[in-house]
N, C-alpha and C positions, 0 to 999 in steps of 0.2 A: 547427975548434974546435967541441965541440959542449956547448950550452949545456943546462943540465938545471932547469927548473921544477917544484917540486914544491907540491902541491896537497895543505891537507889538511882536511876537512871543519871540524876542530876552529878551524881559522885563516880559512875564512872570513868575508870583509869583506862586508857587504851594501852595495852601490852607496847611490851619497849621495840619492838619490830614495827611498828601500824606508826605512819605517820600523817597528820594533815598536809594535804594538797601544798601550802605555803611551807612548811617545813623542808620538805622535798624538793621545792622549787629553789628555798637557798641552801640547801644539802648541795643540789645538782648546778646553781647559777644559772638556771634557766627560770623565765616567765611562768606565771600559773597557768596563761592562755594557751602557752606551750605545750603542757601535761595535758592539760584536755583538751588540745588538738592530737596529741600522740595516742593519747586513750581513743579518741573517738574514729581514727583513721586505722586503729586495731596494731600499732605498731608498741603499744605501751600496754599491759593486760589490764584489764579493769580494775579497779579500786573497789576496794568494799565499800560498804556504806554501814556508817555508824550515825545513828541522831540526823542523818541528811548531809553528812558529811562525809567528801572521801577520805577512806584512809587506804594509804597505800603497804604495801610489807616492803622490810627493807630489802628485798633485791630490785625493784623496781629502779634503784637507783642505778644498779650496777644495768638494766635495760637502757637507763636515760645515757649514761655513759657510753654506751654506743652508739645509741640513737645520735646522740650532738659527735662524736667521733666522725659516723656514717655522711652527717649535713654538714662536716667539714669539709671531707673529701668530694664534697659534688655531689653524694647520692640525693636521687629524688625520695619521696615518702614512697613510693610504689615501690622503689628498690630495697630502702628498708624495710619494708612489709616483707620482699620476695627472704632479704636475708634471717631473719627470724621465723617466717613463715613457709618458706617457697622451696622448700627441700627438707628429704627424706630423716623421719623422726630419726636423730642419735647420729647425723653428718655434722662431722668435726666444725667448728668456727672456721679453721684453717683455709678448708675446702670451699666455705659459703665467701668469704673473702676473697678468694684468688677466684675463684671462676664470674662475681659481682664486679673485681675491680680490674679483671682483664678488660670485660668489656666498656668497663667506666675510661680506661685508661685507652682506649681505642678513640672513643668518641671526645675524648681531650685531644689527641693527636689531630684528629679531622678536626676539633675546632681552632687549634693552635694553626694550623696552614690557614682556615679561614681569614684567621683576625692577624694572619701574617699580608695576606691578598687583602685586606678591608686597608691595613694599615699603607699600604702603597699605592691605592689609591686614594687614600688622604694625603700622600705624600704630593702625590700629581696636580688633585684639585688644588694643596697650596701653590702652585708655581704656576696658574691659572692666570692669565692678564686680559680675558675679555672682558669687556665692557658689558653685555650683556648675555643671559642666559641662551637666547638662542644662538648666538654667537659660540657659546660654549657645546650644544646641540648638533651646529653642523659641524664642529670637528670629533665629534667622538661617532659620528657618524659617517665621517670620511674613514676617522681610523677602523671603525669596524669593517666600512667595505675595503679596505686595504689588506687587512686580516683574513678576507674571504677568497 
């Protein structure tokens, strides 16, 4: 008996792993321009191609999971790249975290004292009563050379 399979582009099934681009995007709650910005900056691995279509496998999701974790806490996409890519093959998550978020957690400190100085002098400019700018000019110019 011989048994005949017929295959036809139009009828293929994509395995229950392979998903479309938009699939994944409301799997993940992120934008489609999103995944192919994180594909194309190498922080997301490439997508197959099926028919001209990406399909992604599903751990790709459990990648975008981090990635949107990562662009919570402040990381830039260079930092995500480092954390995924930027150390030695078979170094624990643990490890790529605490030595990423030490120094993330530094450069918060320095911006926190910044936007604490930014905020007191918006404090000062409000209590401000000159009449004109240059008026405002020669006193912060006196207090600078009082300062010196």
């Amino acid at each position: 008996m011989l048994i005949v399979k017929a295959h036809f582009k139009s009828s293929t099934i994509p395995s229950n792993t392979d998903m479309k681009i938009g699939e994944i995007a409301r799997r993940a709650g992120i934008r489609t321009s999103a995944i192919r910005f994180y594909e194309k900056a190498g922080v997301l691995p490439p997508a197959s191609r099926q028919n001209g279509q990406r399909r992604f496998a599903a751990d790709a999701e459990l990648h975008l999971a981090v990635i949107e974790f990562a662009r919570k806490a402040g990381f830039t996409i260079a930092e995500i790249k480092l954390l995924f890519h930027g150390f030695r093959k078979g170094a624990p998550a643990s490890a790529r975290w605490r030595r990423l978020s030490r120094k993330k957690h530094q450069e918060i400190d320095l911006l926190i004292t910044r936007l604490k100085d930014m905020q007191e002098l918006l404090k000062k400019s409000m209590r401000c009563r000159c009449i004109k700018l240059d008026d405002c000019g020669r006193i912060l110019l006196s207090t600078r050379e009082k300062r010196r």
